[in-house]
N, CA, C and O atoms as a printed pandas DataFrame, in Angstrom:
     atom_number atom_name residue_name chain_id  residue_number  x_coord  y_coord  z_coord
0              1         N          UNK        A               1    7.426   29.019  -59.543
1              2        CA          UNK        A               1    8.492   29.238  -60.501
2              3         C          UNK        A               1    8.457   28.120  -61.527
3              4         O          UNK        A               1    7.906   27.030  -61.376
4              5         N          UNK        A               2    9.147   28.560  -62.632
5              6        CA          UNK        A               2    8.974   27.014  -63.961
6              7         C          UNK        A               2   10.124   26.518  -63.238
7              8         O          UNK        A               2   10.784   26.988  -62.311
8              9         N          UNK        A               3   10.195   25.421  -63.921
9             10        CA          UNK        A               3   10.767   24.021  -63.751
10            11         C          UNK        A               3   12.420   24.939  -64.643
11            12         O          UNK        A               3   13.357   24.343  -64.112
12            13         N          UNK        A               4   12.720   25.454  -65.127
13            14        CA          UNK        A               4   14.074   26.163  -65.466
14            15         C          UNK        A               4   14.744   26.716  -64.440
15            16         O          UNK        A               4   15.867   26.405  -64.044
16            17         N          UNK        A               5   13.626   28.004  -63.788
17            18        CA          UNK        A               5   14.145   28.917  -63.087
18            19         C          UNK        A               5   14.716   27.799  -61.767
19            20         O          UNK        A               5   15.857   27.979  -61.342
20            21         N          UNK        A               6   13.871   26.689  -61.186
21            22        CA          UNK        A               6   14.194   26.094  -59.984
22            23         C          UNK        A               6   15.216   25.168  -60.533
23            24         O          UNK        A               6   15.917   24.800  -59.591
24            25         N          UNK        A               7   15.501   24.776  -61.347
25            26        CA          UNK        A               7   16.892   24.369  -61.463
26            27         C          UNK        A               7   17.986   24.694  -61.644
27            28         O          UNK        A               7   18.906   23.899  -61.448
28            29         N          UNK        A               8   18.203   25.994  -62.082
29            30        CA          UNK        A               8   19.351   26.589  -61.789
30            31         C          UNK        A               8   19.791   27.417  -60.092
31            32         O          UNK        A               8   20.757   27.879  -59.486
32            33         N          UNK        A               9   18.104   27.142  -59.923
33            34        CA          UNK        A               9   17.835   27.846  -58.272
34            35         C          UNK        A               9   19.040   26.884  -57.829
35            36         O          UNK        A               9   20.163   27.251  -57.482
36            37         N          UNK        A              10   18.428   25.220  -57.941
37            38        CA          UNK        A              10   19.468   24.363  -57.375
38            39         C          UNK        A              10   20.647   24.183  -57.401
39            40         O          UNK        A              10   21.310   23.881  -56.409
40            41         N          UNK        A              11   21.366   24.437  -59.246
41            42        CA          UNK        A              11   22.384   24.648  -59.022
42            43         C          UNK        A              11   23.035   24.901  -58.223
43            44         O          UNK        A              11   24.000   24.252  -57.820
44            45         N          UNK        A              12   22.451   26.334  -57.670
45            46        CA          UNK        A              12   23.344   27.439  -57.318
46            47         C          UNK        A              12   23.480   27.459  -55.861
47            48         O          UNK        A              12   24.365   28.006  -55.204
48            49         N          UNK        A              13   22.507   26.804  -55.466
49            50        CA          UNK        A              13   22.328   26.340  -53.944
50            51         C          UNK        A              13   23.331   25.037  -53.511
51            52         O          UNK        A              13   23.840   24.804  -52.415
52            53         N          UNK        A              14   23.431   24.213  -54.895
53            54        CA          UNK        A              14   24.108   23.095  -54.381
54            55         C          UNK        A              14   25.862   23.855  -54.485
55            56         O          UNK        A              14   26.744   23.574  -53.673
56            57         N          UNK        A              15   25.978   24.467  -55.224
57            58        CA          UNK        A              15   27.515   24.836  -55.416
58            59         C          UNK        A              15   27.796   25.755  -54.406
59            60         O          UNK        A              15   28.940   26.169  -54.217
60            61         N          UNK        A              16   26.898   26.080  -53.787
61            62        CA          UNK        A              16   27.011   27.165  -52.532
62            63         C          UNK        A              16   27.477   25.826  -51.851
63            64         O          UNK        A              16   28.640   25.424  -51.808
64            65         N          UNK        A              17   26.707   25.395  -51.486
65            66        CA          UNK        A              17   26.966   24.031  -50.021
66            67         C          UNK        A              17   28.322   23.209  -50.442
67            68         O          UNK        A              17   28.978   22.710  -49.528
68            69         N          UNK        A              18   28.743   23.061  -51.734
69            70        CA          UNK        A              18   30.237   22.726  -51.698
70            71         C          UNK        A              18   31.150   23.234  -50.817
71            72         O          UNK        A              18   30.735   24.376  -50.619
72            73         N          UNK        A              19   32.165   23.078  -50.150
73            74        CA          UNK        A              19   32.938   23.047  -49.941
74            75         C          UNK        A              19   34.148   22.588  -49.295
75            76         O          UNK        A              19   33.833   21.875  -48.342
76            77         N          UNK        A              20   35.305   22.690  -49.408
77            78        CA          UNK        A              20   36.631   21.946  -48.967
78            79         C          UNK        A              20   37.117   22.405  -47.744
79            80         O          UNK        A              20   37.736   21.726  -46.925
80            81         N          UNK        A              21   36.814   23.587  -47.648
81            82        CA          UNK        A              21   37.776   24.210  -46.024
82            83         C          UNK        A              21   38.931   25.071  -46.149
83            84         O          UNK        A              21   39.513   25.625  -45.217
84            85         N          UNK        A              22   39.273   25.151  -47.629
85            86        CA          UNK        A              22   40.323   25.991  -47.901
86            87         C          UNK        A              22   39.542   26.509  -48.509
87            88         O          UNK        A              22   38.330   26.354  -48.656
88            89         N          UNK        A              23   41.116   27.944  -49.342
89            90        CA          UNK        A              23   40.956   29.265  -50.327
90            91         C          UNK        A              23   40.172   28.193  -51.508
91            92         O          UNK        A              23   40.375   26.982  -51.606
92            93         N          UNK        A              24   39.278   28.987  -52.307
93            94        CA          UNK        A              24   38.955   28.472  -53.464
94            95         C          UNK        A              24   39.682   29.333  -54.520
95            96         O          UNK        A              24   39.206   29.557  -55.633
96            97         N          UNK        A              25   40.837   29.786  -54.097
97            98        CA          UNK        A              25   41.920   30.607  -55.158
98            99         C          UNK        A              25   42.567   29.898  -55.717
99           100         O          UNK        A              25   43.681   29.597  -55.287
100          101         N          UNK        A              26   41.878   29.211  -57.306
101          102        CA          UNK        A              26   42.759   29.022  -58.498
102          103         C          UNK        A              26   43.386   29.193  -59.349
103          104         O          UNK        A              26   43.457   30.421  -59.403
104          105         N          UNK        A              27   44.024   28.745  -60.238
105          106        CA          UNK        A              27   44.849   29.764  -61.147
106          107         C          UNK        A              27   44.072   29.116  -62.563
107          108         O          UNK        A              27   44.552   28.049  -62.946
108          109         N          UNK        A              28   43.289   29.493  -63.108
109          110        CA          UNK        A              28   42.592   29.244  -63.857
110          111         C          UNK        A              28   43.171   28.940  -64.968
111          112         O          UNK        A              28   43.975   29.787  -65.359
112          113         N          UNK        A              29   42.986   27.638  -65.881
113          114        CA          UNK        A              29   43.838   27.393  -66.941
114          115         C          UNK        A              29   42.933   26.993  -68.277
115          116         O          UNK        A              29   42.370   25.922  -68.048
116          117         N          UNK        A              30   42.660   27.425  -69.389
117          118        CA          UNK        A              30   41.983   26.946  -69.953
118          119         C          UNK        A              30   41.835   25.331  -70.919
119          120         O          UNK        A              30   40.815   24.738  -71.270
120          121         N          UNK        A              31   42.928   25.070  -71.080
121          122        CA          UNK        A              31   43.380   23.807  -71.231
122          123         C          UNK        A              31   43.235   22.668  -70.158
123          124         O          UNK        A              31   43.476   21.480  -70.372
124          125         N          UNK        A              32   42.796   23.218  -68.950
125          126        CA          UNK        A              32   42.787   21.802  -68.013
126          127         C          UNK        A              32   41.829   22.239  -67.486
127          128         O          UNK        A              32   41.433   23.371  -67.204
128          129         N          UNK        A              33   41.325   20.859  -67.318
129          130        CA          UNK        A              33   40.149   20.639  -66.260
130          131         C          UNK        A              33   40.517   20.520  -64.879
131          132         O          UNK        A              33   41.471   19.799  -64.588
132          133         N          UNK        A              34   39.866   21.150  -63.970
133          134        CA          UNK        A              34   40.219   20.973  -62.365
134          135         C          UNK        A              34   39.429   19.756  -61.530
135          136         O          UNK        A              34   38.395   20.006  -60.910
136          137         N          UNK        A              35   39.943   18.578  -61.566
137          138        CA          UNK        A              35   39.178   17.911  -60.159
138          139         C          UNK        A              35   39.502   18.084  -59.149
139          140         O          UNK        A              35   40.676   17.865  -58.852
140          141         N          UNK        A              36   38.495   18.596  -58.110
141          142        CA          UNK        A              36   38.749   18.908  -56.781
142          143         C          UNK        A              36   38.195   18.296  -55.832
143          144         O          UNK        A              36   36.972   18.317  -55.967
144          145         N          UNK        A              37   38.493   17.823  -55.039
145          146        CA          UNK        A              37   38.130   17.079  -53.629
146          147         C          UNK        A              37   36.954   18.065  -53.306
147          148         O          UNK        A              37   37.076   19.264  -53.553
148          149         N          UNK        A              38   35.868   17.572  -52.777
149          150        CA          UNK        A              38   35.225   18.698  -51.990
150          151         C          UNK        A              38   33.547   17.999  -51.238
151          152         O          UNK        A              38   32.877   17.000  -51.498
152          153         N          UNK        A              39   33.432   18.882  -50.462
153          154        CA          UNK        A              39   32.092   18.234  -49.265
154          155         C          UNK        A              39   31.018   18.885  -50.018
155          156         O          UNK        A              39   30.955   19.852  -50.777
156          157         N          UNK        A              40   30.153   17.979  -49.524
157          158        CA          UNK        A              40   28.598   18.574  -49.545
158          159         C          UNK        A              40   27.533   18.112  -48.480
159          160         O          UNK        A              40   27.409   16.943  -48.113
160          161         N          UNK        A              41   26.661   19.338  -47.958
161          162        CA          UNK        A              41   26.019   19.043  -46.615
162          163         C          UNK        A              41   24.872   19.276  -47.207
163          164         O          UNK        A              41   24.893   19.943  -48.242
164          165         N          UNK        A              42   23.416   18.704  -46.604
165          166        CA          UNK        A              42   22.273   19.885  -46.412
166          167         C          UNK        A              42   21.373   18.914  -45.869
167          168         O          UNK        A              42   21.684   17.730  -45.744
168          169         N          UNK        A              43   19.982   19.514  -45.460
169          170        CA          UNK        A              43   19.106   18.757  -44.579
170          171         C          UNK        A              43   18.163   18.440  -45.758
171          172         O          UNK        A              43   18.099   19.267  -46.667
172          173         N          UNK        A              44   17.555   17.511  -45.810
173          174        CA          UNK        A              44   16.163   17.266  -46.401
174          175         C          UNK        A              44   14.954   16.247  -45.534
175          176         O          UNK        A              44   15.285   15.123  -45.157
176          177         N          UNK        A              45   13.717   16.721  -45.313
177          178        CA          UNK        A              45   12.779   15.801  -44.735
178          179         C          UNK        A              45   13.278   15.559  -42.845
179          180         O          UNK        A              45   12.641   14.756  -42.164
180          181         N          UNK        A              46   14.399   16.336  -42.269
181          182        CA          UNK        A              46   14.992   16.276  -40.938
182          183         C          UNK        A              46   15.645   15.519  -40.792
183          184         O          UNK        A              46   15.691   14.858  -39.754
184          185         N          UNK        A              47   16.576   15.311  -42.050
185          186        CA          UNK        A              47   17.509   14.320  -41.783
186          187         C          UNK        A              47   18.638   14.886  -42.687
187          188         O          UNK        A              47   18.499   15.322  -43.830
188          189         N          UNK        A              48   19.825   14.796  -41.935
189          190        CA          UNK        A              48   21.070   15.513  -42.644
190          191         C          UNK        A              48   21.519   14.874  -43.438
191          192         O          UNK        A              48   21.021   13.748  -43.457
192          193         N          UNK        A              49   22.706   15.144  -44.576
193          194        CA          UNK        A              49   23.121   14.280  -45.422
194          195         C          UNK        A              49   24.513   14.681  -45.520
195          196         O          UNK        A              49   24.560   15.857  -45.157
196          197         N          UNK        A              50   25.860   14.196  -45.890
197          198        CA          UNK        A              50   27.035   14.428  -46.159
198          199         C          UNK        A              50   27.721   13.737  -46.990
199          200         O          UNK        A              50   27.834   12.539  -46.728
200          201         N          UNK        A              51   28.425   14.302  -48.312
201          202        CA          UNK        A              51   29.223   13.367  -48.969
202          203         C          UNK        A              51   30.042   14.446  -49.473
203          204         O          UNK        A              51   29.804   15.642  -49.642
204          205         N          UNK        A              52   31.365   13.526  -49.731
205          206        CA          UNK        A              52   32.659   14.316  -50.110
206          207         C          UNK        A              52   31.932   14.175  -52.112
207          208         O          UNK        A              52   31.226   13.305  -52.623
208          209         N          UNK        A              53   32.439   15.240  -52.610
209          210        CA          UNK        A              53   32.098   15.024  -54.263
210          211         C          UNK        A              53   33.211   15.611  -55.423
211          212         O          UNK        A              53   34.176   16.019  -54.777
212          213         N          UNK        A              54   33.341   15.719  -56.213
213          214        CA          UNK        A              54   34.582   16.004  -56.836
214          215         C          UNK        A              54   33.585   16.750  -57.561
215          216         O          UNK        A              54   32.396   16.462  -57.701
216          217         N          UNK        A              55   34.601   18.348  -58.276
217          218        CA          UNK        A              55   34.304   18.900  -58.766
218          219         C          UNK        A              55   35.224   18.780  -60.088
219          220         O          UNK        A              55   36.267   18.131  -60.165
220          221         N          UNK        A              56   34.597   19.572  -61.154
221          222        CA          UNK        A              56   35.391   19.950  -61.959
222          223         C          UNK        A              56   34.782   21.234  -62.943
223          224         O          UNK        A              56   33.738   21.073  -63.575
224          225         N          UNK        A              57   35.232   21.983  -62.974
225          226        CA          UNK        A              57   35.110   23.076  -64.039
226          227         C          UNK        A              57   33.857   23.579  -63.378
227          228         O          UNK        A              57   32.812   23.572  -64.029
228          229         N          UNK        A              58   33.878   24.105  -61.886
229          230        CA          UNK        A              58   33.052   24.572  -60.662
230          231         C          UNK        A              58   31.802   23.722  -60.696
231          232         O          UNK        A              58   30.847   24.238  -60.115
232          233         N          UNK        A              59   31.548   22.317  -61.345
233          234        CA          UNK        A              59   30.537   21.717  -61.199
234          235         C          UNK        A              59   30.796   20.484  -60.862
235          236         O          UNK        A              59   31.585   19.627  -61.260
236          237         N          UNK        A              60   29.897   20.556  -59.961
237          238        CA          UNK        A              60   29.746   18.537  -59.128
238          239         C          UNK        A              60   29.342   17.554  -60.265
239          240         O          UNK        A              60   28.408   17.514  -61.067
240          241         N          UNK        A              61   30.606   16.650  -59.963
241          242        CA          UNK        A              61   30.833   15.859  -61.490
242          243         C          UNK        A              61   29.963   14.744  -60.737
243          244         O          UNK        A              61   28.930   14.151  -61.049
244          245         N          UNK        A              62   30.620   14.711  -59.866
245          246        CA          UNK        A              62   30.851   13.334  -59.164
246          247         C          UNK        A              62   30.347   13.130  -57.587
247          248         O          UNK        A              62   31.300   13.495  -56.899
248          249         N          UNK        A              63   29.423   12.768  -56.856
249          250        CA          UNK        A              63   28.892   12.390  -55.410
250          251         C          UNK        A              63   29.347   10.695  -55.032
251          252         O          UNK        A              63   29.188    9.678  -55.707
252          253         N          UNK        A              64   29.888   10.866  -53.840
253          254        CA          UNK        A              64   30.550    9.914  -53.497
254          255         C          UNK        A              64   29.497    8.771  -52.804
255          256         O          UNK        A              64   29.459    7.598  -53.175
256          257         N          UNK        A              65   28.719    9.297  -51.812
257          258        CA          UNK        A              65   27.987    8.436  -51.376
258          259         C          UNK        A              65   26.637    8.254  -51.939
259          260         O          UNK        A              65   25.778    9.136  -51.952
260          261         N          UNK        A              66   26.517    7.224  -52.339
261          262        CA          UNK        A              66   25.310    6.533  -53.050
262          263         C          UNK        A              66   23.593    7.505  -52.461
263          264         O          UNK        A              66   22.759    8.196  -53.048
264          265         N          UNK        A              67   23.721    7.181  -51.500
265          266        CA          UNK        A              67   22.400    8.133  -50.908
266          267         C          UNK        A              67   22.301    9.420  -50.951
267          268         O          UNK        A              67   21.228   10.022  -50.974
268          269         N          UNK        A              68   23.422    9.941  -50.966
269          270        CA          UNK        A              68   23.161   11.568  -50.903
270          271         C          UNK        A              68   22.795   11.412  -52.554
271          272         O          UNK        A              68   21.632   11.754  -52.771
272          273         N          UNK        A              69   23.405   11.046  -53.558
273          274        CA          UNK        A              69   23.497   11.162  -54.775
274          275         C          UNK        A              69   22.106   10.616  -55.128
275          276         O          UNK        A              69   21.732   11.038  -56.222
276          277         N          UNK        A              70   21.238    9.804  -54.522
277          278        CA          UNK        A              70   20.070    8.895  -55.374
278          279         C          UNK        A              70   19.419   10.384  -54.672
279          280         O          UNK        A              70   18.877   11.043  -55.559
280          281         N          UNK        A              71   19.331   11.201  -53.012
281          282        CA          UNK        A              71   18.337   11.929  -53.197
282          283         C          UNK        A              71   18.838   13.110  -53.814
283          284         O          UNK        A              71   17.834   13.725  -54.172
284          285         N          UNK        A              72   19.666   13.636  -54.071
285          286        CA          UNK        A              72   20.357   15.120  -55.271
286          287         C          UNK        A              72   19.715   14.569  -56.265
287          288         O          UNK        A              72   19.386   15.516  -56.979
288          289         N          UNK        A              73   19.272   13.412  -56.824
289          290        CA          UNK        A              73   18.953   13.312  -58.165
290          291         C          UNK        A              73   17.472   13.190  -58.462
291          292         O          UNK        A              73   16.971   13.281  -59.583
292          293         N          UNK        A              74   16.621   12.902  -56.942
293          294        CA          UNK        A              74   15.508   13.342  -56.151
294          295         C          UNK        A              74   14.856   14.594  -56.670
295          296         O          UNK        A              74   14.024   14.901  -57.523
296          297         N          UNK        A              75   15.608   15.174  -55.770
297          298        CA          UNK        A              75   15.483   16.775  -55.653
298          299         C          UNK        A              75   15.565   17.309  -56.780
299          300         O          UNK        A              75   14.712   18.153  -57.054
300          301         N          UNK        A              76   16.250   17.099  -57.430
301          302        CA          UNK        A              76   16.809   18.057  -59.273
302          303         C          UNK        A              76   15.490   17.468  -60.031
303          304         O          UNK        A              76   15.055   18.283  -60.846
304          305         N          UNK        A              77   14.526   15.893  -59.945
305          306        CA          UNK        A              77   13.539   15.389  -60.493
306          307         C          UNK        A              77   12.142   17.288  -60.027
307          308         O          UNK        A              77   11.324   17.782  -60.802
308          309         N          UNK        A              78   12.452   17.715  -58.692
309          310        CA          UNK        A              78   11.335   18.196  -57.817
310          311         C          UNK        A              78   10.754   19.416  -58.657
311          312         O          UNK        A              78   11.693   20.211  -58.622
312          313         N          UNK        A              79    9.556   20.116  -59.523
313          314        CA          UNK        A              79    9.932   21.057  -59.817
314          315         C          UNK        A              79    9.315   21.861  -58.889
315          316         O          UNK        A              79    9.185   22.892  -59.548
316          317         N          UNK        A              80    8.747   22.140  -57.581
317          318        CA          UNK        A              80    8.327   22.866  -56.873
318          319         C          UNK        A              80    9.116   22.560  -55.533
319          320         O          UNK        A              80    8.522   22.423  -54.463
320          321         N          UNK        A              81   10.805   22.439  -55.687
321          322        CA          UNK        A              81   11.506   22.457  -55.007
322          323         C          UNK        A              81   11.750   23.970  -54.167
323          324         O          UNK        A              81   11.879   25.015  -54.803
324          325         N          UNK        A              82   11.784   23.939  -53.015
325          326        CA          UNK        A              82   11.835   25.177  -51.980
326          327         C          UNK        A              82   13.493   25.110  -51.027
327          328         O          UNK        A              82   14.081   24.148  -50.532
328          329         N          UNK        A              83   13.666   25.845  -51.052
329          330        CA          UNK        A              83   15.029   25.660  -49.604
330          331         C          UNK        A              83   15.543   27.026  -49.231
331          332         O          UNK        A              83   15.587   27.968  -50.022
332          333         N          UNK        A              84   15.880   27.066  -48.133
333          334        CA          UNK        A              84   16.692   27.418  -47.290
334          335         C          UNK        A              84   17.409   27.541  -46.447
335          336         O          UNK        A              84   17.319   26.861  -45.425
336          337         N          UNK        A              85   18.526   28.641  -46.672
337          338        CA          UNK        A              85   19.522   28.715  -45.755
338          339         C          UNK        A              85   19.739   29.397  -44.434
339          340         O          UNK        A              85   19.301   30.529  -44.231
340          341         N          UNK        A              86   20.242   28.888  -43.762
341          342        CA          UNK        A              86   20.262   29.607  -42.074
342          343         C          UNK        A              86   21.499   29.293  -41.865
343          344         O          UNK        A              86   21.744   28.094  -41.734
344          345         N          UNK        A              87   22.318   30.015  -41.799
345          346        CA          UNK        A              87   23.388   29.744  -40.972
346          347         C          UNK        A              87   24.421   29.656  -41.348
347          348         O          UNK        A              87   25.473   29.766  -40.718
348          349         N          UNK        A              88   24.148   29.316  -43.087
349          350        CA          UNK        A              88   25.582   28.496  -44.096
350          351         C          UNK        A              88   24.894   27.404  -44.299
351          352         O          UNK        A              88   25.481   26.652  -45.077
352          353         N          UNK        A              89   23.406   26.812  -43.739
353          354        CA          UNK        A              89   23.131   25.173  -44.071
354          355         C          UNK        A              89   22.008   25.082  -44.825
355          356         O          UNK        A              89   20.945   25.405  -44.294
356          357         N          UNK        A              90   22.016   24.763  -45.794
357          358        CA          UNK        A              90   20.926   24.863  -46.752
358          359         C          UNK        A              90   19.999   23.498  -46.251
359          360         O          UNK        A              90   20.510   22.386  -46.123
360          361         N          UNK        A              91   18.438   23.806  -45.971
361          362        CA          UNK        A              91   17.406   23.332  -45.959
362          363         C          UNK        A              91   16.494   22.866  -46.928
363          364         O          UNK        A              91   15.644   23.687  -47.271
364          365         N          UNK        A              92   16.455   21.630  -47.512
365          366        CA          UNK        A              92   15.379   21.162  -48.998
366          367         C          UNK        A              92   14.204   20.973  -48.494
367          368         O          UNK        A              92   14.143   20.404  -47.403
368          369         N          UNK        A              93   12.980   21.402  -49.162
369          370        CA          UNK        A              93   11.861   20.949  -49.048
370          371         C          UNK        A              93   11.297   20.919  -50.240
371          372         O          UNK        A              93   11.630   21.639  -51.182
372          373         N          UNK        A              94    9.994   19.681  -50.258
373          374        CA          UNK        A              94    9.247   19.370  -51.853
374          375         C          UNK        A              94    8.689   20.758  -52.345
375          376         O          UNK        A              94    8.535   21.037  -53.533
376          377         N          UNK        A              95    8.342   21.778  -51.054
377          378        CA          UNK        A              95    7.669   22.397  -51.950
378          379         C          UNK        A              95    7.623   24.230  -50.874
379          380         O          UNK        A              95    7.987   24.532  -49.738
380          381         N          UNK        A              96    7.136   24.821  -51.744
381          382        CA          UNK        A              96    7.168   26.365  -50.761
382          383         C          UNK        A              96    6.450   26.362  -49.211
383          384         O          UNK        A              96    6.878   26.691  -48.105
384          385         N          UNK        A              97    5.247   25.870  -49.649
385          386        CA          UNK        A              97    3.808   25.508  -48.711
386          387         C          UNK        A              97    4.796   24.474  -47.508
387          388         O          UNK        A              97    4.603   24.660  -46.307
388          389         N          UNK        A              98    5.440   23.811  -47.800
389          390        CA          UNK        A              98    6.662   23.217  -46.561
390          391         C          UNK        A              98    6.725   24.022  -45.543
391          392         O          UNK        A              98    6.307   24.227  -44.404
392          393         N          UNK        A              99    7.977   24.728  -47.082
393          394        CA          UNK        A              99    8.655   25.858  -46.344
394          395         C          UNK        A              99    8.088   26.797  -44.996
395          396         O          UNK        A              99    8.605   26.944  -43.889
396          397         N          UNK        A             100    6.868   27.341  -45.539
397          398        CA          UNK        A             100    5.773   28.312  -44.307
398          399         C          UNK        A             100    5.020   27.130  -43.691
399          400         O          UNK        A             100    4.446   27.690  -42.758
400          401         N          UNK        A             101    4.709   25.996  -43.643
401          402        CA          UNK        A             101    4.082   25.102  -42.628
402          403         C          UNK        A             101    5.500   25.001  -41.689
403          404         O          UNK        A             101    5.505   25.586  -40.606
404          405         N          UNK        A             102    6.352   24.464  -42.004
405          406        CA          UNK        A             102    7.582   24.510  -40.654
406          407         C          UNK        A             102    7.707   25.877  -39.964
407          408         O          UNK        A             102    7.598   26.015  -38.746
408          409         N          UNK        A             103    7.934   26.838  -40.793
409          410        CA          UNK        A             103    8.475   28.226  -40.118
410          411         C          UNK        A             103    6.944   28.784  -39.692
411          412         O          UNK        A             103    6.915   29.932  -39.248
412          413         N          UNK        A             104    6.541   28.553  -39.725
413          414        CA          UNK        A             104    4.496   28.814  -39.871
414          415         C          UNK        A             104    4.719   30.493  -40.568
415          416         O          UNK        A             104    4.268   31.488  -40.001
416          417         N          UNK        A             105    5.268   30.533  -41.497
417          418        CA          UNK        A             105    4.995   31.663  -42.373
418          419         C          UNK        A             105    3.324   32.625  -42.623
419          420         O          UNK        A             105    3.017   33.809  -42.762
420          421         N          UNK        A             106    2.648   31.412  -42.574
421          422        CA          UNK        A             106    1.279   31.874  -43.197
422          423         C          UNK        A             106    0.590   32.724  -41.630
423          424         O          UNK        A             106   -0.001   33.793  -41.476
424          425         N          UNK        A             107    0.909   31.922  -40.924
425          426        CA          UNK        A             107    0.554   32.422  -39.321
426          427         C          UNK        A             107    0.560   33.812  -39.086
427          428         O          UNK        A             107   -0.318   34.626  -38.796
428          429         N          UNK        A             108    2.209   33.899  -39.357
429          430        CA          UNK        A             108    2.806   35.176  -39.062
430          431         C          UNK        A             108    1.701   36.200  -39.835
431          432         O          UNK        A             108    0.907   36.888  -39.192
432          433         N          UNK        A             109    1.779   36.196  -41.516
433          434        CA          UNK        A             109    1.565   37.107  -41.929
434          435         C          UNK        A             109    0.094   37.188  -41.692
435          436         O          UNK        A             109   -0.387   38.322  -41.702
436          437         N          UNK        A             110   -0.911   35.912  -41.424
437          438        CA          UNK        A             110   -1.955   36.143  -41.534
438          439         C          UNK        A             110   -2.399   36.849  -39.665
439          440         O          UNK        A             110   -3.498   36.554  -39.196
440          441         N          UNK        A             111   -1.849   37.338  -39.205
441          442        CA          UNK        A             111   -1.710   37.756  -37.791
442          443         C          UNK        A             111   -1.378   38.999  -38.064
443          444         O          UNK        A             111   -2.225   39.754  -37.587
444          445         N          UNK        A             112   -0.344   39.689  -38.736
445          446        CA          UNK        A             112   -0.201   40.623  -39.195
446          447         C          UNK        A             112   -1.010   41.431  -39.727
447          448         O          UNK        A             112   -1.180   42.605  -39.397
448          449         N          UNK        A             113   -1.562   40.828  -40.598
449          450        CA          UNK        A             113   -3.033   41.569  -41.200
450          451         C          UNK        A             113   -4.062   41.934  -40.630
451          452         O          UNK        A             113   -4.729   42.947  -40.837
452          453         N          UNK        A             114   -4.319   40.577  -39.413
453          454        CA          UNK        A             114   -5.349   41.633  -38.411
454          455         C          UNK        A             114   -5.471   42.079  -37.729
455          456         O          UNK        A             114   -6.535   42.676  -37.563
């Protein structure tokens, strides 16, 4: 994928993994900006990460803990960034070829074929 398409990939992956624990039912105002308290989880390299982050105007303004934030800013550098989700928990990897070496993807299908 270009380096566009996988960054909005991320976006959309990281605003998925937001969340607070409550309704996300706002009353939408166009004059104000919303900061909101809110978590963020996900695994990268087998090691988990967690930081509370503030949102505003449905985008992560703000990451609280220094490490999660130096590797989010990692990852958004990656352009052959890969991930997935299982469960609700989003999984980062540098690259697709990861992705099917852990799950042995290539195995499967190349077993399949013969």
């Amino acid at each position: 994928m270009n380096r566009v398409k996988m960054f909005y990939l991320f976006l959309s992956v990281l605003m998925f993994s937001c969340n607070n624990g409550e309704s996300d039912n706002l009353i939408e105002n166009e004059n104000e900006d919303w900061e909101i308290p809110r978590e963020i989880s996900f695994t990268y390299k087998d090691k988990s990460y967690y930081s509370e982050c503030i949102v505003i105007d449905n985008n992560i303004s703000y990451v609280v803990e220094d490490e999660v934030r130096a590797i989010l800013n990692q990852l958004n550098q990656n352009s052959n960034l890969a991930s997935v989700v299982i469960d609700g928990k989003i999984e980062y990897y540098d690259s697709y070829d990861e992705v099917c070496e852990k799950y042995n993807l290539l195995e499967e299908v190349s077993t399949k074929m013969e």
